[in-house]
C-alpha positions as CSV (number, residue, x, y, z in Angstrom):
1,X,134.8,117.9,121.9
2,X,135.6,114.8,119.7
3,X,133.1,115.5,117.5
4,X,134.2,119.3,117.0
5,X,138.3,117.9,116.0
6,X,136.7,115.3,113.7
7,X,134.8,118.1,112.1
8,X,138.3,120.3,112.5
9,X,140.2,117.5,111.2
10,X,138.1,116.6,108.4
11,X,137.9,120.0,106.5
12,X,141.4,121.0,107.2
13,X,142.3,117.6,104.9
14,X,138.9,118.5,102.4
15,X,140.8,121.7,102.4
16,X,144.4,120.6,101.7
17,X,143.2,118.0,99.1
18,X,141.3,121.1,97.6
19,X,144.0,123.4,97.5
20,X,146.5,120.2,95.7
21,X,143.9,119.7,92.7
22,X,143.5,123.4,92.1
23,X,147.5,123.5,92.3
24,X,148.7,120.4,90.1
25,X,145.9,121.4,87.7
26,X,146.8,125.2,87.2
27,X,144.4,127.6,89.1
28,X,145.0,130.3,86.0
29,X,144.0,127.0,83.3
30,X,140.5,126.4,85.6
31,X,139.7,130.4,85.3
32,X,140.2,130.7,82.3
33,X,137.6,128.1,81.4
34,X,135.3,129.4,84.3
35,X,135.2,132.9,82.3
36,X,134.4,131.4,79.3
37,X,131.0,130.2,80.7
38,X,130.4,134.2,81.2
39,X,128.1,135.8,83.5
40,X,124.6,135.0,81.8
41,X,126.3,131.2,82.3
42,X,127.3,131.4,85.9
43,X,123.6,133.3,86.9
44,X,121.7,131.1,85.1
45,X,123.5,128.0,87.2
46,X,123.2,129.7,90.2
47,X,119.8,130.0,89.4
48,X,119.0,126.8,88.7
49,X,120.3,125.8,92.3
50,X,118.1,128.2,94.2
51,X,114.9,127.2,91.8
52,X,116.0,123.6,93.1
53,X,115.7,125.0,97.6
54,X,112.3,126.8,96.3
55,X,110.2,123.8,94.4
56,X,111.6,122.0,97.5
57,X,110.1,124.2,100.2
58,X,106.8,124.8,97.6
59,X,106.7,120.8,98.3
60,X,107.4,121.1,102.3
61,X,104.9,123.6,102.2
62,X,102.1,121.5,100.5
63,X,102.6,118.6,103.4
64,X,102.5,121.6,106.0
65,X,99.2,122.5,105.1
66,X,98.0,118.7,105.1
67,X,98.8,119.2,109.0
68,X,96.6,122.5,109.0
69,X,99.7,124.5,109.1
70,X,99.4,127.5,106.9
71,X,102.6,129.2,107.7
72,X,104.1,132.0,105.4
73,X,106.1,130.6,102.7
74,X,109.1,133.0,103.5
75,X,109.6,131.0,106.7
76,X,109.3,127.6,105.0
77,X,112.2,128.7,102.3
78,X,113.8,130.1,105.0
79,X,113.7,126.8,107.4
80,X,114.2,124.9,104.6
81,X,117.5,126.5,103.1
82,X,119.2,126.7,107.0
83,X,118.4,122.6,106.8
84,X,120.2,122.1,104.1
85,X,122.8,124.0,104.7
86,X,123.5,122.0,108.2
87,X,122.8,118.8,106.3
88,X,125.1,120.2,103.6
89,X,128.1,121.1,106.1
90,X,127.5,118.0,108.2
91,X,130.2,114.8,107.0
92,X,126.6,112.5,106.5
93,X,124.7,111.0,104.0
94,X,122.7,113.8,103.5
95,X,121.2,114.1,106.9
96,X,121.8,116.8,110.0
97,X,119.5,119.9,109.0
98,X,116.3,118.0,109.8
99,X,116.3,118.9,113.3
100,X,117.1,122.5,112.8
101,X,114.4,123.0,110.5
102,X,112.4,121.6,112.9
103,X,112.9,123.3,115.9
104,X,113.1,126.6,113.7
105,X,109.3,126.7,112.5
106,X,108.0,124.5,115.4
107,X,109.6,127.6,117.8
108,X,108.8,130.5,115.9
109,X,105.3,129.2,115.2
110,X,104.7,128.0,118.4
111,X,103.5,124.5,116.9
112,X,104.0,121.1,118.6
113,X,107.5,119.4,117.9
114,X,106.1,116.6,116.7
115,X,103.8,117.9,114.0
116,X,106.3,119.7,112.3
117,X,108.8,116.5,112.8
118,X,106.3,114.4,111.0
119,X,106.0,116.9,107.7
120,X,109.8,116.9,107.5
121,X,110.0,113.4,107.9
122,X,107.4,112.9,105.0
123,X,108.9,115.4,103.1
124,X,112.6,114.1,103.2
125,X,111.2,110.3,102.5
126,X,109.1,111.7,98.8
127,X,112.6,113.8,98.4
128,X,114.7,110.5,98.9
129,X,112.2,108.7,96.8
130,X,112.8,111.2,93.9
131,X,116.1,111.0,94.2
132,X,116.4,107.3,94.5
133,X,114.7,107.3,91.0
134,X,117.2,109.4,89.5
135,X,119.9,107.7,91.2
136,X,118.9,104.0,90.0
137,X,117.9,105.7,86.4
138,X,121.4,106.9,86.4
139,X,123.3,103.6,87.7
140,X,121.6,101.3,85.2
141,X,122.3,103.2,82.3
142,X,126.2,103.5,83.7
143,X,126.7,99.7,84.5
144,X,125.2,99.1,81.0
145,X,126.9,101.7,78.6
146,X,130.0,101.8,80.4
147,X,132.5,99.4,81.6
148,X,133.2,100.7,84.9
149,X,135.9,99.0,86.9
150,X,134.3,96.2,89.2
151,X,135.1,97.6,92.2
152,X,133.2,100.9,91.5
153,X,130.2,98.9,89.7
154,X,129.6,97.0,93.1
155,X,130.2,99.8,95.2
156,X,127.0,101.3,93.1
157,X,125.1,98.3,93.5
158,X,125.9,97.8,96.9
159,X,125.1,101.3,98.1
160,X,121.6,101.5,95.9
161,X,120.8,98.2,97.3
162,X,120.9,99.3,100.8
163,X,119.2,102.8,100.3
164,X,116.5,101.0,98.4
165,X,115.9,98.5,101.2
166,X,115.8,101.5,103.8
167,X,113.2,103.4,101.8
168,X,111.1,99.9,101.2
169,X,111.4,99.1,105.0
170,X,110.0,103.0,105.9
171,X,107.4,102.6,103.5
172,X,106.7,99.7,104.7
173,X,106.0,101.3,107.9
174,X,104.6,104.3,107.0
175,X,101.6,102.6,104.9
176,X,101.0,99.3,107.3
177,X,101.5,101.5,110.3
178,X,104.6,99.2,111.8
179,X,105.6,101.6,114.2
180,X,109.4,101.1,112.9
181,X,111.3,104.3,114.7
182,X,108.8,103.4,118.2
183,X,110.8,99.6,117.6
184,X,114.3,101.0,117.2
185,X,113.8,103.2,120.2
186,X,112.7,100.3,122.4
187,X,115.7,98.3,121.1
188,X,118.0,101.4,122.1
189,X,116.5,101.8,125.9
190,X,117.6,98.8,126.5
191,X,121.6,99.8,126.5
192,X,122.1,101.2,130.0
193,X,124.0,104.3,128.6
194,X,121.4,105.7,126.9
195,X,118.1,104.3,128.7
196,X,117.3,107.7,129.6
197,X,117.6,109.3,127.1
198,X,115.8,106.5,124.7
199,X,113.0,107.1,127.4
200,X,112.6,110.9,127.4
201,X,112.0,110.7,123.1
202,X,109.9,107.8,123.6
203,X,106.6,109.6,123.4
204,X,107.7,112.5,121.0
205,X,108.4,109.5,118.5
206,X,105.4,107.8,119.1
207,X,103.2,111.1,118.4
208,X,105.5,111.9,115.7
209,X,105.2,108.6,113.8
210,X,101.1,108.7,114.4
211,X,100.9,112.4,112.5
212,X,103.2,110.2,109.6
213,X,100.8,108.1,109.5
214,X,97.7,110.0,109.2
215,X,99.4,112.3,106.3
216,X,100.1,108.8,104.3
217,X,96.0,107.8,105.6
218,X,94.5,110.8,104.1
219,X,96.2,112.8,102.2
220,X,97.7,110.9,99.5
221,X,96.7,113.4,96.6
222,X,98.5,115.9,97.8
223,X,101.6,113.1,98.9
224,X,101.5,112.9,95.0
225,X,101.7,116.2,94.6
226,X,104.8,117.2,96.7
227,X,106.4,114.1,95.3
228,X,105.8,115.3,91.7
229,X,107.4,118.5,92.7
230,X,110.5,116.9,94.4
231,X,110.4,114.7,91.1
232,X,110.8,118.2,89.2
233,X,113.8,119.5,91.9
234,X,115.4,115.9,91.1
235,X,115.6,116.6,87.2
236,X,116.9,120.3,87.7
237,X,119.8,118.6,90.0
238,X,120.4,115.8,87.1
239,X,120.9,118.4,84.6
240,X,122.8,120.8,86.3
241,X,125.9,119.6,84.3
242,X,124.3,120.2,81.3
243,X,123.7,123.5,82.1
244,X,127.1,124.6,82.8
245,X,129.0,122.6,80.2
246,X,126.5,123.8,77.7
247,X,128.5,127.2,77.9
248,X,131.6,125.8,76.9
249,X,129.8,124.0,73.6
250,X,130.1,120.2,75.7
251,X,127.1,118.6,75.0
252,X,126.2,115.4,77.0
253,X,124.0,112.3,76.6
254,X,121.4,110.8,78.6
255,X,123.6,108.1,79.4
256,X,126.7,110.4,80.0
257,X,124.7,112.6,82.7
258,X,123.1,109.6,84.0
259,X,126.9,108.2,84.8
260,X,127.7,112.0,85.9
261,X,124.9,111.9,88.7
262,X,125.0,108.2,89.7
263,X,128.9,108.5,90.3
264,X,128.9,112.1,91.7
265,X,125.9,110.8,94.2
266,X,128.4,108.2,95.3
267,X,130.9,111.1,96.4
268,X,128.0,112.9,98.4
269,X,126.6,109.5,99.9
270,X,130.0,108.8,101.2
271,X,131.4,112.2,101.9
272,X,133.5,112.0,104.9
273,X,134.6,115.9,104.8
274,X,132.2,119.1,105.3
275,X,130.3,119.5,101.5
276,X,132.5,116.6,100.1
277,X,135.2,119.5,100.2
278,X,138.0,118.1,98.1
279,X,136.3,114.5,98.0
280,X,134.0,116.5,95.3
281,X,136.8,117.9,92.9
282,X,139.2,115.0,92.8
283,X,136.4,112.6,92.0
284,X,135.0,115.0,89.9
285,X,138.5,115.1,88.2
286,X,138.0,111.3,87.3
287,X,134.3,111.3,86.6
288,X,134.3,113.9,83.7
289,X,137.1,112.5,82.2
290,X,135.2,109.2,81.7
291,X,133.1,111.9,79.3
292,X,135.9,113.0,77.7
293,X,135.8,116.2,79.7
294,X,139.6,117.7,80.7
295,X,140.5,118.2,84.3
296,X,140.4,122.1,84.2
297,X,136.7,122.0,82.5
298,X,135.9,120.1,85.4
299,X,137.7,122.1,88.0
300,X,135.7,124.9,86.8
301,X,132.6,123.2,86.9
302,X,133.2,122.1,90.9
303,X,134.0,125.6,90.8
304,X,130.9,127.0,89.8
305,X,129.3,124.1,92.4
306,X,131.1,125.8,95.5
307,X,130.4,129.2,94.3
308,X,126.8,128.2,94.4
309,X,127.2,126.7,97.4
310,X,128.5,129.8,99.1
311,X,125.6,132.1,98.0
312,X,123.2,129.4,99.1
313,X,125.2,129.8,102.5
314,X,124.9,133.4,102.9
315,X,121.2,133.5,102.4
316,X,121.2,130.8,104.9
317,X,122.7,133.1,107.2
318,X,120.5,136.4,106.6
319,X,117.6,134.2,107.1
320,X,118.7,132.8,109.9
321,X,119.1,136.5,111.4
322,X,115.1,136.7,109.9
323,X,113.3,133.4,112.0
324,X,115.9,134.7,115.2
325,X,117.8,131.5,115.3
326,X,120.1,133.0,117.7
327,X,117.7,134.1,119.5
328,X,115.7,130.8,119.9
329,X,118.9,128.9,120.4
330,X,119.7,131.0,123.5
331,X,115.9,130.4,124.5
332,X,116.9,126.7,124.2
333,X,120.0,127.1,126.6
334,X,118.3,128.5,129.2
């Protein structure tokens, strides 16, 4: 219940904050420049974004069949888009759809929870890792073209810091075998409040971090090869500015759109309403205009984002209807 009025409380405010920037920047100003990007513009975007979900799942895909799990690929996009969307929705750093995804194929499919857990757990580490290499490109060439004020330059450094250590720690794990999420679990049982539970997952964790391990044992071509691809997804993402703004003859940098990413990742690490709702285009208000880009150019541009957003959405939703996730979840209450 409390989590349903944070959730409540938080997007009605993403909402409100919304609805002030449209307002105080002038809704008519921000279409107008939205309609000067045209339709070729706006398609080509929206393309961009679902080419992104696709070379994603192609990666998923390629770790699936490391695990002798040759599903159809409309089910990977499928499981793939509905996790996203749930991470996307979810106030979190990035994390919430991972379970859904799972529990979609490992359902449908009839396929051990743990052996599906494992591929999305290797495949949301390589996406991480790309990420985290566009992310540290971008915040080096920011702290040293720009003079950013301190607070925001340590913010950066602080938040890449500790990212960076999580990744080293689970790579840590995954290649010397460290047993890391077995650890925390252990640590966990020991609070009376949740010893129960702690010891139910116990041995769904242990399986799950063996099959990790033995994907990062013997299949490391192919671990290359799903992390080139999410390397490929990562650059679409980083130039999805350059895309739009191209349209309206704004023409950026490498170390502009590594300063757009690095500070616009910031907003999504630290989103505290559903999809950064709000959060997103009053930051992006003051991140474009370190660019030189005007308030309704980038009120159109978090425009275009959103619509984006919502078309990812509703094909979330019609392929939910396709893998029966209504179905299953009922399955699940019983």
């Amino acid at each position: 219940m409390t989590r349903k009025l944070l959730i409540l409380a938080t997007t009605l405010g993403g909402a409100c904050l919304l609805g002030l920037a449209f307002y105080l920047i002038g809704f008519g100003k921000v279409i107008f420049q939205f309609q000067e990007v045209g339709l070729f513009g706006a398609c080509l975007f929206v393309a961009s974004v679902l080419a992104i979900l696709v070379i994603d799942a192609v990666s998923w895909q390629i770790i699936l069949k490391s695990y002798e799990l040759r599903l159809p690929f409309g089910d990977v996009l499928g499981a793939k888009i509905i996790g996203f969307v749930v991470s996307y929705l979810t106030p979190s750093m990035y994390f919430g759809g991972e379970p859904v995804r799972t529990y979609l194929l490992s359902k449908k499919h009839n396929i051990p929870l743990a052996k599906v857990g494992a591929s999305v757990v290797v495949n949301r580490f390589l996406e991480l890792g790309a990420g985290l290499f566009f992310v540290y490109l971008g915040t080096i060439l920011t702290l040293v073209e720009y003079d950013l004020p301190l607070r925001i330059s340590v913010l950066m450094v602080v938040v890449n810091v500790m990212v960076g250590v999580g990744m080293a720690a689970l790579l840590f794990s995954f290649i010397f075998q460290s047993r890391l999420f077995t650890n925390v679990v252990n640590l966990l049982s020991r609070w009376k409040r949740i010893n129960r539970s702690m010891e139910k997952i116990r041995p769904y964790i242990s399986t799950l971090e063996g099959e990790v391990f033995l994907f990062f044992r013997q299949h490391r071509k192919r671990a290359l090869l799903a992390f080139a691809l999410n390397v490929v997804a990562g650059s679409l993402i980083f130039l999805k500015p350059a895309v739009f703004f191209y349209f309206l003859d704004i023409f950026f940098r490498l170390p502009q759109l590594s300063l757009l990413f690095a500070l616009t990742h910031l907003i999504f690490a630290l989103q505290v309403t559903p999809g950064a709702m709000g959060v997103f285009e009053v930051g992006g208000i003051g991140i474009y205009g370190l660019v030189g880009v005007g308030p309704q150019k980038a009120l159109a541009f978090s425009l275009m984002v959103r619509i984006a957003d919502v078309i990812t959405v509703a094909i979330a939703i019609l392929l939910a209807v396709h893998l029966g996730l209504r179905k299953l979840w009922r399955e699940k209450e019983k």
